[in-house]
LOVEXZA-873428 format. One record per atom (N, C-alpha, C, O): residue in one letter; chain; atom name; x negated, y negated, z negated. Coordinates in Angstrom, 1 decimal, always signed. Each point is the difference from the previous one (the first is absolute). Last residue first. Example, Ala and Ser with C-alpha at 12.3 -4.5 7.8 and 13.67 -1.06 7.14 Angstrom:
// residues 2
SITE   martor   numar   nuvo     east    north       up
SITE        S       A      N    -12.8     +2.2     -7.1
SITE        S       A     CA     -0.9     -1.1     +0.0
SITE        S       A      C     +0.8     -1.1     -0.8
SITE        S       A      O     -0.5     -1.1     -0.1
SITE        A       A      N     +0.2     +6.8     +0.2
SITE        A       A     CA     +0.9     -1.2     +0.0
SITE        A       A      C     -0.9     -1.2     +0.0
SITE        A       A      O     -1.0     +0.0     -0.7
END
This chain:
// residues 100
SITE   martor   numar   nuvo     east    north       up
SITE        X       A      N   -122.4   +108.8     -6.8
SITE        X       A     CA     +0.6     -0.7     -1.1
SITE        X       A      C     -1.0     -0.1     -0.8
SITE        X       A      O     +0.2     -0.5     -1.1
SITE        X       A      N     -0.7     +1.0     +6.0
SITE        X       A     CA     +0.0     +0.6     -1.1
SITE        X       A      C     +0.2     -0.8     -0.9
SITE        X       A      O     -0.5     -1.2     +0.0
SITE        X       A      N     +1.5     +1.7     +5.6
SITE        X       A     CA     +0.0     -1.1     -1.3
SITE        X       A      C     -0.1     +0.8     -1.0
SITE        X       A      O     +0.9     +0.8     -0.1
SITE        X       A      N     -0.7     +1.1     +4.2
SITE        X       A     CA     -1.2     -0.1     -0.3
SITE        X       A      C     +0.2     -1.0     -1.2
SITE        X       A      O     -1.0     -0.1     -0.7
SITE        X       A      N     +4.8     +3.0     +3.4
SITE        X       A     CA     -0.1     -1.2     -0.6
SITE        X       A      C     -1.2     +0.2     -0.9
SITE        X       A      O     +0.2     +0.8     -0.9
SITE        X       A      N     +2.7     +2.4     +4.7
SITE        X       A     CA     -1.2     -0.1     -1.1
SITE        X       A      C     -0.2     -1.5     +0.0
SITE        X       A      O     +0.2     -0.7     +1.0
SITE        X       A      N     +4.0     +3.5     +1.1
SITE        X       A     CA     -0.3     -1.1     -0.1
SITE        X       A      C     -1.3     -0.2     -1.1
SITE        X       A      O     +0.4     -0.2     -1.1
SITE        X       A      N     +0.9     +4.9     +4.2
SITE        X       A     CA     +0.5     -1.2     -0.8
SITE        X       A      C     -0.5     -1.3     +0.0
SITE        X       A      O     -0.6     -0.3     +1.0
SITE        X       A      N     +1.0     +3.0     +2.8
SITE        X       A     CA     +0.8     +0.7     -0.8
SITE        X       A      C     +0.0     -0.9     -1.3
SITE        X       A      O     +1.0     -0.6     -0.3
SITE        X       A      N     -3.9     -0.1     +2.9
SITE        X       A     CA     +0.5     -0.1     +0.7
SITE        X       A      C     +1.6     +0.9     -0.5
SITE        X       A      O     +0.9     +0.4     +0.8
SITE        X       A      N     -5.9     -0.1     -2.8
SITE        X       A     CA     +0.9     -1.6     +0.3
SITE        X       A      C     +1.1     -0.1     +0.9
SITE        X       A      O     +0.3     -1.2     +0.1
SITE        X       A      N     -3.5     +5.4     -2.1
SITE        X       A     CA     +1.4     -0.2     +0.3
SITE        X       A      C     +1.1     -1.1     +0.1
SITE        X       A      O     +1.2     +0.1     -0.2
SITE        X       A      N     -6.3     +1.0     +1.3
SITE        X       A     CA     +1.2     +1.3     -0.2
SITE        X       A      C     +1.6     -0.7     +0.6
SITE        X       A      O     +0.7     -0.1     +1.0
SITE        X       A      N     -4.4     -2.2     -3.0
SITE        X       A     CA     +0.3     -0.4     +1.2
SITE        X       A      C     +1.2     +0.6     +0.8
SITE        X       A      O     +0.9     -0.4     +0.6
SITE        X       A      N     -1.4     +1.0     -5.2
SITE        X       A     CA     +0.4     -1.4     -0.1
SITE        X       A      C     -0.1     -0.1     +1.8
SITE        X       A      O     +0.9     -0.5     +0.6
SITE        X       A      N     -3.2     +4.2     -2.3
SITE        X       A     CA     +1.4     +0.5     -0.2
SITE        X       A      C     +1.0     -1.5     +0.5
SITE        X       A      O     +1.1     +0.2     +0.6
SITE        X       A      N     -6.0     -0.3     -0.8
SITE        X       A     CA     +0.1     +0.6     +1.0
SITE        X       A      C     +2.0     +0.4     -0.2
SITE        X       A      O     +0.7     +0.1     +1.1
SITE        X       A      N     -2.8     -3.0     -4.3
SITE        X       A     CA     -0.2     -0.4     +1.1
SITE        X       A      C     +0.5     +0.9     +1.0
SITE        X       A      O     +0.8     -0.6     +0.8
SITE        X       A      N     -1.4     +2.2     -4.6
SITE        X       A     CA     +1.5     -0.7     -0.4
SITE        X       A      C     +0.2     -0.5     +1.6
SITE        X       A      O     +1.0     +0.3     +0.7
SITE        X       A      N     -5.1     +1.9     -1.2
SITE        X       A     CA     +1.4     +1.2     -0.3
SITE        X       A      C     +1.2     -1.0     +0.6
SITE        X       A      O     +0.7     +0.1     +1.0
SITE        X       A      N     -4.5     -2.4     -2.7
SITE        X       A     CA     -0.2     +0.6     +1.6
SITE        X       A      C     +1.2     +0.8     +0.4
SITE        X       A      O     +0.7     -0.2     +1.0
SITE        X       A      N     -1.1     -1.8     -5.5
SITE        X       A     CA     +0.2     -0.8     +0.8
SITE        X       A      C     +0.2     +1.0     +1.5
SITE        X       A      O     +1.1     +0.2     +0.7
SITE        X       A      N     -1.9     +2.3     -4.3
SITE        X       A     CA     +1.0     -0.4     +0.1
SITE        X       A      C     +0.6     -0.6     +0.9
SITE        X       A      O     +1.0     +0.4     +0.6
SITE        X       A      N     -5.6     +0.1     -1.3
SITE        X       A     CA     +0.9     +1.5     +0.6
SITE        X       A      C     +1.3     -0.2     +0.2
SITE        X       A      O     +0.6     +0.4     +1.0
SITE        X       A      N     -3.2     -3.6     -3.3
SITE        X       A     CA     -0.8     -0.3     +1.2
SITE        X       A      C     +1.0     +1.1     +1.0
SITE        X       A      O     +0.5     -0.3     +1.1
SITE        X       A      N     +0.1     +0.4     -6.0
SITE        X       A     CA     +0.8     -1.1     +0.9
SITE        X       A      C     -0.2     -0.1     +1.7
SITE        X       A      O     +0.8     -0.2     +0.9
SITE        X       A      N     -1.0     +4.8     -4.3
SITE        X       A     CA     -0.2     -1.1     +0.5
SITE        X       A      C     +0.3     -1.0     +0.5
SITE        X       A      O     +0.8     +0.1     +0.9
SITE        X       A      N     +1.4     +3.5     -3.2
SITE        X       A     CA     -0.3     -0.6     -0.4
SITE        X       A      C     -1.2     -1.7     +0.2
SITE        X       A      O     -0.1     -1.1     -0.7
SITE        X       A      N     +5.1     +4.5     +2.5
SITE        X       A     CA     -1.5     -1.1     +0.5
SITE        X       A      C     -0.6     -0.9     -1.0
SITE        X       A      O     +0.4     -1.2     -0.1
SITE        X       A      N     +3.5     +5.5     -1.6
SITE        X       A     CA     -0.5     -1.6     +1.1
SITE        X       A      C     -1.2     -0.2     +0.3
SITE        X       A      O     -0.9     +0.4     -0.7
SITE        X       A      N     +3.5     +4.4     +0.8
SITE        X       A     CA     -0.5     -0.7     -0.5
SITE        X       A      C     -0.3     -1.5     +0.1
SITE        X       A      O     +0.0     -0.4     +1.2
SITE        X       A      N     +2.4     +5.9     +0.0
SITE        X       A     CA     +0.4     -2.1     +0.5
SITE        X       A      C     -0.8     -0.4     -1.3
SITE        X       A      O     +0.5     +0.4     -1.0
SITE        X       A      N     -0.7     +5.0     +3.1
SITE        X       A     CA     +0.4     -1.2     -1.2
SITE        X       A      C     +0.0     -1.0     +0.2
SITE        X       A      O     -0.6     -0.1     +1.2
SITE        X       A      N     +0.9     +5.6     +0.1
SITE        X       A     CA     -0.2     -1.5     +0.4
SITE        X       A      C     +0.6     -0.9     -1.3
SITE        X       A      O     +0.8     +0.0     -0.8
SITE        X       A      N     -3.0     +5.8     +0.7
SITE        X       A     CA     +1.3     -1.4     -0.3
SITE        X       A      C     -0.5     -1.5     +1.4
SITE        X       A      O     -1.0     -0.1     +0.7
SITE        X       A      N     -1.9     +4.5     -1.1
SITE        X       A     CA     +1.0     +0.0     +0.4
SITE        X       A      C     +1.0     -1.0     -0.2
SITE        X       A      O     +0.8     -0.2     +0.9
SITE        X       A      N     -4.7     -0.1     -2.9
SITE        X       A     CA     +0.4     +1.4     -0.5
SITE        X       A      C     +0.8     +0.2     +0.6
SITE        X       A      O     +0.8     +0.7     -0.7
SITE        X       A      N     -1.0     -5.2     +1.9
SITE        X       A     CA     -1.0     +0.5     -1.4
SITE        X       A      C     +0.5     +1.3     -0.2
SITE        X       A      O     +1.1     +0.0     -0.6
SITE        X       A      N     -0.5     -4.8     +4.2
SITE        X       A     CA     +0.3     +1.3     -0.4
SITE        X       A      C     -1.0     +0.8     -0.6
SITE        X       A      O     -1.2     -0.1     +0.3
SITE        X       A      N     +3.1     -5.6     +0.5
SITE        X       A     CA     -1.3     +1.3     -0.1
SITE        X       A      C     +0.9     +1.4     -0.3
SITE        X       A      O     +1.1     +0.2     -0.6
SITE        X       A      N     -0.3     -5.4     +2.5
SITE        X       A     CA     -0.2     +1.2     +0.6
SITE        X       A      C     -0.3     +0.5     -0.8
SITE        X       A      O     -1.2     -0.1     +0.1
SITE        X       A      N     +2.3     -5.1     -1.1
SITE        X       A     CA     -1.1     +1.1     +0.8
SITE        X       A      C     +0.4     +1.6     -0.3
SITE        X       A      O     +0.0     +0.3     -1.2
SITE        X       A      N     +3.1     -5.4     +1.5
SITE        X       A     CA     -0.9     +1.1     -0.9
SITE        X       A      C     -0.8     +1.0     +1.2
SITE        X       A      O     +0.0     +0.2     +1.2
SITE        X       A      N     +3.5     -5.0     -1.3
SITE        X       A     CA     -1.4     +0.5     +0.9
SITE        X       A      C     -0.7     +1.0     -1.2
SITE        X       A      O     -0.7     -0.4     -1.0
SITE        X       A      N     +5.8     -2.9     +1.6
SITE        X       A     CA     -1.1     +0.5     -1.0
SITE        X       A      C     -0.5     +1.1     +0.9
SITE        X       A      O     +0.7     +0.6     +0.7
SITE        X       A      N     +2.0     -5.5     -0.1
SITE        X       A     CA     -0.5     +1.3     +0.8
SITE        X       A      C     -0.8     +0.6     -1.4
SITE        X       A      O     -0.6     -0.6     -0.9
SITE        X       A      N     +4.1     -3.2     -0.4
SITE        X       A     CA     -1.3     +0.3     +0.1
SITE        X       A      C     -0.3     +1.4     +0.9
SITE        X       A      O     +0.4     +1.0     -0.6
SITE        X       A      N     +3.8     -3.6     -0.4
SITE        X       A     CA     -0.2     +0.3     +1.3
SITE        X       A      C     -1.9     +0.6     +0.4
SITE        X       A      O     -0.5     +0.2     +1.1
SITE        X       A      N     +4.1     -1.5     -5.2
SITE        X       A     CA     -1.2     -1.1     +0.5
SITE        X       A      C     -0.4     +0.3     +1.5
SITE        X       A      O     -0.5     -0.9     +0.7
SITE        X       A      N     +5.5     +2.4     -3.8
SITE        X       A     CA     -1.7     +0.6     +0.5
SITE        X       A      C     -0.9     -1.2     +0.7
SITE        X       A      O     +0.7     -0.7     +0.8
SITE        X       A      N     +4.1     +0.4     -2.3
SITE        X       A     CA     -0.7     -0.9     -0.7
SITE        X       A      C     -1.6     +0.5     +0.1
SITE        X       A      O     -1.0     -0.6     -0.5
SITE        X       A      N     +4.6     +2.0     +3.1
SITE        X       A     CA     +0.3     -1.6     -0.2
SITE        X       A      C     -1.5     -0.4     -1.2
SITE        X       A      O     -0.7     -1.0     -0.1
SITE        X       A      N     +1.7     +6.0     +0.6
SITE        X       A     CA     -0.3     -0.2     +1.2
SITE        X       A      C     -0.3     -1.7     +0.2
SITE        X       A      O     -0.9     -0.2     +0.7
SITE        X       A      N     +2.5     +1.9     -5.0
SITE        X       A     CA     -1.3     -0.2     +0.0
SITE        X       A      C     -0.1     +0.2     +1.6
SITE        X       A      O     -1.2     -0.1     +0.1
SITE        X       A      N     +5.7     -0.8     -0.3
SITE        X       A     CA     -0.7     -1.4     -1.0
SITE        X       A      C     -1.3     +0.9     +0.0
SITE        X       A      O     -0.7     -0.7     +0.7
SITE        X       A      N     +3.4     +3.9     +0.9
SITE        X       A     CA     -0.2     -1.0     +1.3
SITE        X       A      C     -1.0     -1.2     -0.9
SITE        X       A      O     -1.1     -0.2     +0.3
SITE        X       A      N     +0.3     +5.6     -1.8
SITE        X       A     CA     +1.0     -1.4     -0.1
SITE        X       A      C     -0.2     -1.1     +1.0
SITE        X       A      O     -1.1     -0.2     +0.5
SITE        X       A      N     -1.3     +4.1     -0.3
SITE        X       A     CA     +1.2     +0.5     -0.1
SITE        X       A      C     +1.3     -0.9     +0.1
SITE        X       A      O     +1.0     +0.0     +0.5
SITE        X       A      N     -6.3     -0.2     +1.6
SITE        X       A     CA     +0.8     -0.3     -0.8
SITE        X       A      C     +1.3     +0.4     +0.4
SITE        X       A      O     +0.5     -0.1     +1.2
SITE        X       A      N     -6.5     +0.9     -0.2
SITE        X       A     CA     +2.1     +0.3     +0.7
SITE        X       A      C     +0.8     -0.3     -1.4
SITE        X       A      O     -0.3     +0.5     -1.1
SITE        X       A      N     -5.1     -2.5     +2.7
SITE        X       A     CA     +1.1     +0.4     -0.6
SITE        X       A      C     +1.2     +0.5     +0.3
SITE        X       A      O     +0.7     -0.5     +0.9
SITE        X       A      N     -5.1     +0.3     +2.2
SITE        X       A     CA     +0.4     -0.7     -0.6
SITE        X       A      C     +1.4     +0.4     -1.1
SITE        X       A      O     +0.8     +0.8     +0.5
SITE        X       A      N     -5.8     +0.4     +2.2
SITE        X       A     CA     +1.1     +0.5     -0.6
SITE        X       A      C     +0.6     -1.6     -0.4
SITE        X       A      O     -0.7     -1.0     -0.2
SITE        X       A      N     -4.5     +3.7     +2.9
SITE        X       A     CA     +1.1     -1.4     -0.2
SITE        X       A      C     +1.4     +0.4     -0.6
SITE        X       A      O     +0.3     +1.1     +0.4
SITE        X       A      N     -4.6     +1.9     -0.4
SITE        X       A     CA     +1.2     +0.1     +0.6
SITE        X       A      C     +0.2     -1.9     -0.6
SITE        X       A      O     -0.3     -0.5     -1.0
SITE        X       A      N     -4.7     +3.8     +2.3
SITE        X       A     CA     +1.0     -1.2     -0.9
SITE        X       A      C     +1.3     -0.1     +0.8
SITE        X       A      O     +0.1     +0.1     +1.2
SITE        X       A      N     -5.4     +3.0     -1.3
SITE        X       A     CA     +1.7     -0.1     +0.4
SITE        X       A      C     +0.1     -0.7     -0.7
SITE        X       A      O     -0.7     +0.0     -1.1
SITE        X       A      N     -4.5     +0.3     +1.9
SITE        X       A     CA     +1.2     +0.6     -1.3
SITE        X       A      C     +1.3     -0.4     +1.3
SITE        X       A      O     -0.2     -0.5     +1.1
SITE        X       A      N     -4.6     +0.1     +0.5
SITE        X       A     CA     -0.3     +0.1     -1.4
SITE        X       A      C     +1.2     +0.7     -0.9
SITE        X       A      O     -0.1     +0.8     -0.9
SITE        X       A      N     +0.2     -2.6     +6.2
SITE        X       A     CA     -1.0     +1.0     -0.5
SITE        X       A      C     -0.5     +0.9     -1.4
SITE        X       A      O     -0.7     +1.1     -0.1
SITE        X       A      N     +5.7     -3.1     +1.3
SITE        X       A     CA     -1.6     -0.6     +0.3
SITE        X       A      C     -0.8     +1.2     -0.2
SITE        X       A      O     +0.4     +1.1     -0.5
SITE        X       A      N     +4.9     -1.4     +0.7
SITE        X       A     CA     -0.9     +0.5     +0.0
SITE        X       A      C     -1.3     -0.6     +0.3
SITE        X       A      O     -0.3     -0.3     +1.2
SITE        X       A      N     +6.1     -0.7     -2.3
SITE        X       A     CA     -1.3     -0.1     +0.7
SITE        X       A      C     -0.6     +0.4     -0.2
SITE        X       A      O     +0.2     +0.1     -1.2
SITE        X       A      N     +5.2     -1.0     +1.1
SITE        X       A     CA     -1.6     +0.5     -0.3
SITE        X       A      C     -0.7     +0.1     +0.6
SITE        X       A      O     +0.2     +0.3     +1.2
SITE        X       A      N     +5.2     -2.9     -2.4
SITE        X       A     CA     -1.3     +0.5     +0.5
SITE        X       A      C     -1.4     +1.1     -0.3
SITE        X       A      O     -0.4     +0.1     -1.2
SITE        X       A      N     +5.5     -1.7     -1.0
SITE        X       A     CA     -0.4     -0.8     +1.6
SITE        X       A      C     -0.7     +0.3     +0.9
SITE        X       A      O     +0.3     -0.1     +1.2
SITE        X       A      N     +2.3     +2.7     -5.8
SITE        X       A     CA     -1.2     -0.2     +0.8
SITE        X       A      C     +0.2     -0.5     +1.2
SITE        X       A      O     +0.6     +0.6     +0.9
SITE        X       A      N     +2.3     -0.8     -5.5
SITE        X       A     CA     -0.1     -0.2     +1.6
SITE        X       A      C     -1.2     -0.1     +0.5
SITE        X       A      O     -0.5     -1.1     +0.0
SITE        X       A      N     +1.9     +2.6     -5.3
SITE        X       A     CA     -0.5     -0.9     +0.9
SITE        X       A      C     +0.3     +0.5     +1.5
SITE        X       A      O     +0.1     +1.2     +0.2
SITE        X       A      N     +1.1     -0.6     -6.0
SITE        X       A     CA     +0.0     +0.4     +1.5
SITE        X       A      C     -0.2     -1.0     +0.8
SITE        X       A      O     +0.4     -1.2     -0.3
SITE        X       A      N     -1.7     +3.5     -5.0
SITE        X       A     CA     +0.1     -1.4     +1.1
SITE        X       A      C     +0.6     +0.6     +1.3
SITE        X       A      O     -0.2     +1.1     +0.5
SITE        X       A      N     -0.3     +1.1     -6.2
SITE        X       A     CA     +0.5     -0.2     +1.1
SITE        X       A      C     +0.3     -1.3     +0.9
SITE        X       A      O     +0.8     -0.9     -0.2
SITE        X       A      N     -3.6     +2.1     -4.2
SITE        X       A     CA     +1.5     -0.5     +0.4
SITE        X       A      C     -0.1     +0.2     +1.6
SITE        X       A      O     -0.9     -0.5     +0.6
SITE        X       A      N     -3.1     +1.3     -4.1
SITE        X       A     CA     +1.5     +1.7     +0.4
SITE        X       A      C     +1.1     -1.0     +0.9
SITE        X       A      O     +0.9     +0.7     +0.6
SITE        X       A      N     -5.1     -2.5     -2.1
SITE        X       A     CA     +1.1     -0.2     -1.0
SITE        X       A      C     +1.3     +1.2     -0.4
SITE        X       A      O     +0.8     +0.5     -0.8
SITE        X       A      N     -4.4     -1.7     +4.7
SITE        X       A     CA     -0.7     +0.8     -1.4
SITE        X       A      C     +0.6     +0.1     -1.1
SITE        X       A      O     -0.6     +0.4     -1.0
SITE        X       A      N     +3.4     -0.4     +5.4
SITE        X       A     CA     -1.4     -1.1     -0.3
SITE        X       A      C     -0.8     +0.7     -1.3
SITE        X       A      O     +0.2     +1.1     -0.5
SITE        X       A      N     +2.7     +0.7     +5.3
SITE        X       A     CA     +0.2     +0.3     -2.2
SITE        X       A      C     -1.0     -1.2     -0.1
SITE        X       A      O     -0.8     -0.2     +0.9
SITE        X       A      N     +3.4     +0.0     +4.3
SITE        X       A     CA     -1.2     +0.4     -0.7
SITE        X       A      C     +0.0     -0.1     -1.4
SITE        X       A      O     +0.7     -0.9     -0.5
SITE        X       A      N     +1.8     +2.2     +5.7
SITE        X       A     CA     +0.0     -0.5     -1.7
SITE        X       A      C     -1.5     +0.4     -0.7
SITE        X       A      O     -0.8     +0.9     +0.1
SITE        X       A      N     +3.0     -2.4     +5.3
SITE        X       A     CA     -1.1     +0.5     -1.0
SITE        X       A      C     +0.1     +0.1     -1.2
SITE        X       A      O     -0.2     -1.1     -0.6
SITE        X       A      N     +2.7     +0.6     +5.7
SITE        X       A     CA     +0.2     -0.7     -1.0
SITE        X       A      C     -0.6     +1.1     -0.9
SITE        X       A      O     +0.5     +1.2     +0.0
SITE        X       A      N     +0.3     -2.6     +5.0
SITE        X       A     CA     -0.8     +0.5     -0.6
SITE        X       A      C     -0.3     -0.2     -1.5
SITE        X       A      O     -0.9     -0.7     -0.3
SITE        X       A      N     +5.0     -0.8     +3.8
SITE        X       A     CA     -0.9     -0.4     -0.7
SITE        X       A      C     -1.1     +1.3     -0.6
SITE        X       A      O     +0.7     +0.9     -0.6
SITE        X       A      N     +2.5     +0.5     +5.0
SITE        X       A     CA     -0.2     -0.8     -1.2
SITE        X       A      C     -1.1     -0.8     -1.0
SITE        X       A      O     -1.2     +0.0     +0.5
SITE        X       A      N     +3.5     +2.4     +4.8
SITE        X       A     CA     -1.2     -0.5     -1.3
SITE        X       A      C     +0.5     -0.7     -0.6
SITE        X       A      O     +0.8     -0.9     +0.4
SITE        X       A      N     +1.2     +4.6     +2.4
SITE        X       A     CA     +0.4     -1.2     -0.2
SITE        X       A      C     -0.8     -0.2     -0.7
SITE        X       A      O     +0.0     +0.8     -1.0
SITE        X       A      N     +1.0     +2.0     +5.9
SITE        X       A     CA     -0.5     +0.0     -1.7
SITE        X       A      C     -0.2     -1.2     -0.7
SITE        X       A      O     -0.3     -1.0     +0.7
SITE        X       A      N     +3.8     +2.7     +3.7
SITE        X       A     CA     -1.7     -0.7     -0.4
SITE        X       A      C     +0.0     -0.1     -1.4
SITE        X       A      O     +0.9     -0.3     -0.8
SITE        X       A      N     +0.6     +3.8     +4.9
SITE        X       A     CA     +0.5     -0.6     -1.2
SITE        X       A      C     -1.1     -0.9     -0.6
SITE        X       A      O     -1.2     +0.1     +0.1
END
C-alpha cells in the first residue's frame, strides 16, 4: 500500500494570541541552533493572489521542554541561514535578489 505525503503544516500563536499556519519547506541544523524555512497557508484564494511569496526563516528554541519559533535577530545569522535555505531550495522555487 503506498502511503501518502502531505504538506507539513505548523501553527504558530504570535504574542498577540492570533493564530498562524504555515507550510514547513525545510530544516536545518548548524552547529549553533536549528532553523525551519516556512511559508504561509491560506484559507482564501484572493490572500493566496495577493501573498508576496516571502520565505520566512525562524530559529529553533526549546525552553523547559516547549519548542518555539523565534526570528533571527541577527543580520550576519540571518543572511547565512537565509543563504543556506535559498540553495536548499532553488529548484523548487523561484528567489529573486531584487530588494525593494
Amino acid at each position: 500500500m503506498a502511503e501518502e505525503y502531505g504538506p507539513d503544516i505548523v501553527s504558530v500563536v504570535d504574542e498577540d494570541g492570533v493564530e498562524h499556519t504555515f507550510e514547513e519547506l525545510d530544516r536545518i541544523e548548524t552547529d549553533d541552533a536549528r532553523y525551519v524555512a516556512l511559508t504561509p497557508v491560506y484559507d482564501e484564494a484572493q490572500d493566496i493572489l495577493d501573498d508576496d511569496g516571502e520565505l520566512i526563516i525562524l530559529r529553533v528554541v526549546e525552553e523547559d521542554g516547549e519548542t518555539y519559533l523565534e526570528p533571527i535577530e541577527d543580520d550576519a545569522e540571518f543572511d547565512e541561514v537565509g543563504k543556506i535555505f535559498e540553495d536548499r531550495l532553488k529548484e523548487a522555487f523561484d528567489f529573486n535578489d531584487d530588494e525593494e
